[in-house]
Structure formats: structure tokens, C-alpha cells
C-alpha positions as CSV (number, residue, x, y, z in Angstrom):
1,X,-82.9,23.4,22.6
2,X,-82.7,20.8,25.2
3,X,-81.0,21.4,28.7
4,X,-78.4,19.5,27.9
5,X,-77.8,21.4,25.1
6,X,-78.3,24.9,26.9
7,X,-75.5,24.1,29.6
8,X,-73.1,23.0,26.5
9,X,-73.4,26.4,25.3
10,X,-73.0,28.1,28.7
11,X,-69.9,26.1,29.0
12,X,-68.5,26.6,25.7
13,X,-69.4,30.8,26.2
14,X,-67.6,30.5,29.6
15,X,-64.5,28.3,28.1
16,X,-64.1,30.2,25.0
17,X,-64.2,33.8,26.8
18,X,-62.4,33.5,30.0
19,X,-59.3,35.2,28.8
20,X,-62.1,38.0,28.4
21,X,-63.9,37.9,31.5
22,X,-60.7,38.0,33.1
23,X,-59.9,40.6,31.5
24,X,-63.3,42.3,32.2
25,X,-62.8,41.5,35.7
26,X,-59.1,42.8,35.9
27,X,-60.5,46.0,34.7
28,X,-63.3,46.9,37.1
29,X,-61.0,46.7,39.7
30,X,-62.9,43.0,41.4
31,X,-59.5,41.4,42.3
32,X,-56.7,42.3,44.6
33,X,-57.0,45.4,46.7
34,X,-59.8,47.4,44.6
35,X,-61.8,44.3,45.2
36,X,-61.3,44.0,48.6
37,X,-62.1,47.6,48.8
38,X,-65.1,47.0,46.5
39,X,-66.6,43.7,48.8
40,X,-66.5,46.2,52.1
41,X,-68.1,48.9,50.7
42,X,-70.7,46.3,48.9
43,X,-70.7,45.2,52.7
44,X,-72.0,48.3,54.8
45,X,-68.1,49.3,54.9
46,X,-66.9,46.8,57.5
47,X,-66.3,42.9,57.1
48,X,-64.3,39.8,58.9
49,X,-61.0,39.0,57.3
50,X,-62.1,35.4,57.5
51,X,-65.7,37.2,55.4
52,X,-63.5,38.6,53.1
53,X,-61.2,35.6,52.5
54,X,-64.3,33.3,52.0
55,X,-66.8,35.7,49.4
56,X,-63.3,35.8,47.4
57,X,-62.5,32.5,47.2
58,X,-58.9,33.7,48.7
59,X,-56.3,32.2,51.6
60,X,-56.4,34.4,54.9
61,X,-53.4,35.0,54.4
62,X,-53.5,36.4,51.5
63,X,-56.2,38.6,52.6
64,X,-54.3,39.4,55.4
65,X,-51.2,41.0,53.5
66,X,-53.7,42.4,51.1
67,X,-55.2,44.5,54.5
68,X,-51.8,44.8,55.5
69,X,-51.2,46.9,52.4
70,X,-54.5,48.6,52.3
71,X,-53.9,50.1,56.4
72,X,-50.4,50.9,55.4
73,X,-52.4,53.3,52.3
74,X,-54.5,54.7,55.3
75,X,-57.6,53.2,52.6
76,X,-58.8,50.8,55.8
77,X,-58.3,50.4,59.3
78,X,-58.6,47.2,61.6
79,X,-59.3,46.7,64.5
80,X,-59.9,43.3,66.8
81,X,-63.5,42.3,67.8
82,X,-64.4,43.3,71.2
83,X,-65.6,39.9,72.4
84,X,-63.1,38.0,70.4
85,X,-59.6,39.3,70.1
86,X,-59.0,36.8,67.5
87,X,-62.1,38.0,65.0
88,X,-60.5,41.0,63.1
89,X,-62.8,43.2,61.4
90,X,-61.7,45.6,58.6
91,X,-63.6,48.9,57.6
92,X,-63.2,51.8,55.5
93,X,-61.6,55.0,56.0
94,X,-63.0,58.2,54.7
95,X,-59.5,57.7,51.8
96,X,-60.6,54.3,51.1
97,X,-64.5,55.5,50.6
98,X,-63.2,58.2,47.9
99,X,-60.9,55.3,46.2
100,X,-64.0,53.5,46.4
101,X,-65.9,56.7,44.1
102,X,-62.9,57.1,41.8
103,X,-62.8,53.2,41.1
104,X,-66.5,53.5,40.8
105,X,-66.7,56.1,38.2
106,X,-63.8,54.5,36.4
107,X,-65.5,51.2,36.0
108,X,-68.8,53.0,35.1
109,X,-66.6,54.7,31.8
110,X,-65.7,51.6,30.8
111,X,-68.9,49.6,31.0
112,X,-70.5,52.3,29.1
113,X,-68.0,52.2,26.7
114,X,-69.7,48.7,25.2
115,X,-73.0,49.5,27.0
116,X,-73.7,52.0,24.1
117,X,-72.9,49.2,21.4
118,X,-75.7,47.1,23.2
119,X,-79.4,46.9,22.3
120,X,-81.1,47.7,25.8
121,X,-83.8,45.6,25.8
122,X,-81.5,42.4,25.1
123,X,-79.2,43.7,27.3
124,X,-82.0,43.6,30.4
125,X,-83.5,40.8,29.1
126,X,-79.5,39.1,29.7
127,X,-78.7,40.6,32.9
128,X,-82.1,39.3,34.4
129,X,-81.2,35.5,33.4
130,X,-77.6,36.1,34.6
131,X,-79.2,37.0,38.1
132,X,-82.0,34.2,38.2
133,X,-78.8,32.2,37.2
134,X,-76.7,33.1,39.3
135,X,-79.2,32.7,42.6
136,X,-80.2,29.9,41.5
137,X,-76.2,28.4,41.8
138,X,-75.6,30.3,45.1
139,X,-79.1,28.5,46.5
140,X,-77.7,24.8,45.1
141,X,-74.1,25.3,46.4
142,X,-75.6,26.7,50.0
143,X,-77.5,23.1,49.6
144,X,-74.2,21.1,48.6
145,X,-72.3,22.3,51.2
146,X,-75.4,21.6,53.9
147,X,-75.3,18.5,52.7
148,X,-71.7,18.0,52.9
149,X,-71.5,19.8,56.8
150,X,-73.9,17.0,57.5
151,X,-72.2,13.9,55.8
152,X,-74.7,13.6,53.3
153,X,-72.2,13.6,50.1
């Protein structure tokens, strides 16, 4: 199998199962509030709204009514940077660390749901590509944007 080959495949997985990955995603709680809740925690508890907006590919002001929501369910507080009023920074509360468990626990019942049906080896073997993968992409897209902050399209 050529390269060419290989990234038609990864293509065609990615086309034909999106409506699954979705799915997937949907399910352990990555989008919406639970993700937001997810990044901080992921995050050392405390991020940026403008952080938040840009690891999930989201509008600040959707992230802002998605905070707004998540204060109002005492699951995070904010509070303005002390240098720069304008630089909020949201952080967990002890309520949003236990949502955090519960979705955690959730989400490991229903990986190990099809984990079970999985050879382990393979399964290793897969989630070690998917990382080399997948830091290989983050380190290309850091480059294309360098590129593009410098006028070098």
C-alpha cells in the first residue's frame, strides 16, 4: 500500500463513519457543556474563555453563554484576570469537579462496553498510530499557521 493509497482509506474510514464518531463524541460528553467541563479539568481546572473558544474550534460567544450556563449550575465560576480586566479565566467548582467524576465514570461504561469486544493488542497497536497521527497533524498545522502569521502562504 502506497501513501496515497493509505490517506484514501483514512479518508474513506473518516467519511463513511462520521455519523458514528459523532455519535461517539455526543456520547462521552466532548461537546457543549460536559466538554467544556471536560477541557478545564484536562486543563489543571482553570482556562481563558478565549483558550476554551480556540482548543474547541467554537465562537467566544458561544463559549461565553456556554460559561454563562455552567456559573448559573454553580459547575464553574469566573472571574477577570488581575492584570487584565478583559482576560476572563473560568475554573472549576468543587460541583463541577464531581460532574466532572460522574461524566468520567459514565464515559468509562461505555467505552468498555466495545472495549471488551476488542482484541487488546490490536487495540494498543491502533491507539499508538492514532497518537503518532495525531501529533504529527497538530505539529504540521502549528507549522501552517507560522507560516501563515508570517505571510508565507
Amino acid at each position: 500500500m502506497n501513501r496515497e493509497t493509505a490517506l484514501r482509506y483514512l479518508f474513506d474510514i473518516y467519511y463513511r463513519h462520521a455519523k458514528e464518531i459523532k455519535y461517539v463524541c455526543d456520547k462521552l460528553c466532548v461537546t457543549g457543556e460536559n466538554g467544556v467541563l471536560i477541557r478545564l479539568s484536562i486543563n489543571g481546572g482553570q482556562m481563558s474563555s478565549g483558550e476554551l473558544a480556540d482548543s474547541m474550534d467554537l465562537t467566544s460567544g458561544r463559549i461565553a453563554n456556554i460559561l454563562k450556563s455552567l456559573e448559573k449550575k454553580d459547575l464553574i465560576f469566573r472571574e477577570k484576570a488581575s492584570g487584565d480586566k478583559r482576560y476572563v479565566i473560568a475554573g472549576l467548582t468543587d460541583k463541577g469537579r464531581d460532574k466532572i467524576r460522574k461524566i468520567d465514570e459514565e464515559n468509562k461504561e461505555l467505552v468498555m462496553s466495545f472495549i471488551d469486544e476488542v482484541d487488546l493488542d490490536d487495540m494498543w497497536k491502533s491507539l499508538e498510530f492514532l497518537e503518532d497521527t495525531i501529533c504529527k497533524l497538530e505539529e504540521k498545522h502549528a507549522h501552517m499557521d507560522s507560516c501563515a502569521d508570517a505571510g508565507m502562504e
